[in-house]
N, C-alpha and C positions, 0 to 999 in steps of 0.2 A: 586208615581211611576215616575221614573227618565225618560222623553223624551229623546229616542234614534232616530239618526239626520241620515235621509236617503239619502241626497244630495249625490249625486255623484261630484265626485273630478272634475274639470275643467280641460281637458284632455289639454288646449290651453296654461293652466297658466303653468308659466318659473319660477325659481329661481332668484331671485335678483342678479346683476352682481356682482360681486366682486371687492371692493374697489382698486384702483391703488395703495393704500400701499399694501394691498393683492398679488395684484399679482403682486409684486415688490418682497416681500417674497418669494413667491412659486419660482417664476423665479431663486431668488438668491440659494434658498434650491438645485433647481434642477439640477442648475451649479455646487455645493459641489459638488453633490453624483456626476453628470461625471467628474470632477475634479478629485474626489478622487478614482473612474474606471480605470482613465487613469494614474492615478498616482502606481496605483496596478496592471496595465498591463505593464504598459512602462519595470518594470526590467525584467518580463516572456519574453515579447518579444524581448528584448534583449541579453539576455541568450541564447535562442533557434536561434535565427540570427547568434548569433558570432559561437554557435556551429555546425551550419547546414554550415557556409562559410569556415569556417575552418575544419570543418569533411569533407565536398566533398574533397578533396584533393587528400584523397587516399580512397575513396571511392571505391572500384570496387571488381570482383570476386578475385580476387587473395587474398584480405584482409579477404575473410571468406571460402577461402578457403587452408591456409597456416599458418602455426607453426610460435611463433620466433625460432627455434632452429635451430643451425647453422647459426644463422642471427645476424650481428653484428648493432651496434645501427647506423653506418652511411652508412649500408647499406638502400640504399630505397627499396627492397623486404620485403618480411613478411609479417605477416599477425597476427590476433588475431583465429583465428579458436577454437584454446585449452582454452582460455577465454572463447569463448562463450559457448563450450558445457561445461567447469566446474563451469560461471555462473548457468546456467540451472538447470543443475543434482542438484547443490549445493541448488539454492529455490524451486525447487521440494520435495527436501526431506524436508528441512526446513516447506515448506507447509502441507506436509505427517504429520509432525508430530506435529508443532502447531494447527493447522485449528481445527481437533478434541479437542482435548486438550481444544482451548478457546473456542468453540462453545461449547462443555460440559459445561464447568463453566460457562458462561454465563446463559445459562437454568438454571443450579441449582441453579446462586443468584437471579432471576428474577423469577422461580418456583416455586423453592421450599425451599431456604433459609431462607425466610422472615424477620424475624429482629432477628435469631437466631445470639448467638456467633461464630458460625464457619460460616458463611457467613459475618460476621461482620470482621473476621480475612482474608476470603479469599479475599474480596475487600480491607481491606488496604493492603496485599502483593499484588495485583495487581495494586496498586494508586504507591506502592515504585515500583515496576518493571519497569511503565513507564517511570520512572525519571532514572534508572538506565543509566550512560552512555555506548557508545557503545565498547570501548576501556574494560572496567569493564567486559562485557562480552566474551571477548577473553581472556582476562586474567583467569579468571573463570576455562573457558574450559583449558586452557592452562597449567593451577595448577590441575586440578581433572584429568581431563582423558588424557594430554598426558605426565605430570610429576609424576603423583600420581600414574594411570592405565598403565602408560609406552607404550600407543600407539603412533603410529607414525602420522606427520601431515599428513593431509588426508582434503578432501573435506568436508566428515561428520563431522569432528570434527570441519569445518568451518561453518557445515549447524546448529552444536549445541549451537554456539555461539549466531548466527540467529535466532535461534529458541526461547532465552531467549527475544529479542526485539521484537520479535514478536508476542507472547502470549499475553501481556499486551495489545497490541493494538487492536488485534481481538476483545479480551474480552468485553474490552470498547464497541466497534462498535455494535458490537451481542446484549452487553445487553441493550444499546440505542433503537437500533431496536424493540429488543423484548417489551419493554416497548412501543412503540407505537399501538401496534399489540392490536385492542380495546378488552376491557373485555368482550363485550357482544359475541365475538367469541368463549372463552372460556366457557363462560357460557351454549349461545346456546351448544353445544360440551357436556357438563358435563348433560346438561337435558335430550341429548338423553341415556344418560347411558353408553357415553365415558370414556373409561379410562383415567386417567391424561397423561398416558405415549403416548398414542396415539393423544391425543388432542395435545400435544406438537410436536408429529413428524408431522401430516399428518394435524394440523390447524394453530397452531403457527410459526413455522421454515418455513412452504410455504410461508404464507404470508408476513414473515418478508427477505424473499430469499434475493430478489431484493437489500436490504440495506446491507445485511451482504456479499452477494457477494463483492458488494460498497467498504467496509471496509476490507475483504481481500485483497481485488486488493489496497488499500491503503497502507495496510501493507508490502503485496510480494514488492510495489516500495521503499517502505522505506529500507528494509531490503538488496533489491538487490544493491542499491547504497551504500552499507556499504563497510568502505575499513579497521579501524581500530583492527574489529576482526579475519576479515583475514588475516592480516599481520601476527599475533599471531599464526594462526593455519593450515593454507593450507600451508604458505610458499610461493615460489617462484618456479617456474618449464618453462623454453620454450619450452618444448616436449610438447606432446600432451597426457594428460592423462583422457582416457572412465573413468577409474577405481573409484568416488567418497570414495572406503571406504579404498585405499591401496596406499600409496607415497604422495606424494605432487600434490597437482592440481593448476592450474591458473584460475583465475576470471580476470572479465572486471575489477573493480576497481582497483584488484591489478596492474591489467595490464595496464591500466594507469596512474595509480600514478609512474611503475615503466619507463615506458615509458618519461612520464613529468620530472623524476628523471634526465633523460641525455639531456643535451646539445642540443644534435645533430638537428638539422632541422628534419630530417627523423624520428628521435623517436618523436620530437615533432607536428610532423605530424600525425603520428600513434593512439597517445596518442589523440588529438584533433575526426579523426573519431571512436576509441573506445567509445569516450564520447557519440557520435553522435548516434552509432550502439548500446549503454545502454537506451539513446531516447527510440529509435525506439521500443525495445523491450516491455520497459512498456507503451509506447502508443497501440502497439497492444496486452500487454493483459489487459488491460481497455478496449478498445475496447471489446476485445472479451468479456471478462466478462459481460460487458453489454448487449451484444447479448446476452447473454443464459440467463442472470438475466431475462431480458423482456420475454424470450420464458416461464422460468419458472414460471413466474410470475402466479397468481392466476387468472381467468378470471373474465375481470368487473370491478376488480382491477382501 
């Protein structure tokens, strides 16, 4: 019979110090990692510096709330107004119509694909779509629906180009998530005599909200700083166009790239707080997104 030892642990007794090579080590390790912190902060912070000193400039109401049109490049009036509402409309729709789209497929390679073939095919076309460049997908649109279907440039036909960069990345994110989302929630879910389809809407997708929001708001910022597909398919316009699905519409990027395009001090001023006021946008909808991720968030969580 094996003697089992009742002493209690000496609550007084310390761990032995660590050698001065030891902690010559540790010290030197923990230098890298903030060396290499600041080394990965320093160009963020300088990016957002030069644009926020050079975006004040023309910073003020008249800038969101005035057209270029009628505005010549060395005049200082203007404003980007019609950028920002046909950014907007433009990844709104773009959102409308990827978000489902990847958030489907996601579920069904993580659900219910398993290691069938047509799961096996839907992930490598979504492995090639990430890689696809951004310019590839303007073209796309540019050759199918406004050379092939003989529509006109349009904001949607910009939001379609959009919408090919941004499938593949949702997908990604969503099925990352989903795959964290533990088994025993599914299972518990399947014992009480859950259906699968309900297990996945009202146990799986709640719980994994939080991350796949994450990953939207990652995508909408990727997508809204895109300027190579838009060139191809909204065009150029300094009126002011509501309309997403009829003429030409303006975006921030086009608009300052076109902006950046001229000379003049005054465009180049423009074109600096457009940058600024592209900022600002997807910081607060990260923000926001994260507010409701948390609200939605599961409790206990």
């Amino acid at each position: 019979m094996t003697a089992v030892s009742t002493r209690k642990p000496d609550p007084g007794a310390r761990l032995a110090p660590l050698s001065a090579g030891r902690k010559i080590k540790d010290r030197a390790v923990q230098g890298l990692v903030y060396l290499a912190f600041a080394l990965a902060l320093i160009p963020l912070v300088s990016v957002l510096w030069t644009v926020v000193v050079n975006g004040a400039e023309r910073l003020d109401p008249t800038f969101f709330q005035f057209s270029m049109n009628a505005v010549s490049g060395s005049d200082a009036g203007g404003g980007a107004y019609h950028a920002i509402i046909g950014t907007l409309e433009q990844v709104l729709i773009t959102s409308l119509i990827a978000v489902p789209i990847a958030v489907l497929t996601a579920v069904y390679l993580v659900e219910y694909a398993g290691n069938g073939r047509l799961g096996k095919v839907i992930s490598f076309t979504v492995d090639v779509m990430t890689g696809i460049p951004s310019i590839v997908a303007g073209l796309f649109v540019l050759a199918l629906w406004l050379l092939t279907f003989g529509f006109d440039f349009s904001g949607f036909a910009g939001s379609l180009a959009l919408t090919i960069l941004m499938i593949p990345t949702v997908v990604r994110a969503t099925e990352e998530m989903l795959k964290l989302v533990p088994n025993d929630l599914r299972e518990a879910s399947y014992a009480l005599g859950v259906p699968r389809w309900r297990t996945v809407c009202f146990v799986v997708l709640p719980t994994a909200m939080t991350g796949i929001v994450t990953g939207v708001m990652l995508a909408v910022a990727r997508v809204m700083g895109e300027t190579a597909p838009l060139l191809l398919t909204i065009f150029f316009t300094k009126a002011i166009n509501n309309d997403p699905f009829h003429g030409a519409q303006a975006s921030l990027p086009t608009f300052i790239w076109e902006q950046a395009s001229d000379p003049n001090q005054h465009s180049i001023d423009r074109a600096w707080t457009g940058a600024l006021v592209l900022i600002g946008i997807i910081m607060l909808l990260n923000l926001a997104a994260r507010i409701v991720a948390r609200r939605k968030a599961p409790a206990g969580r």
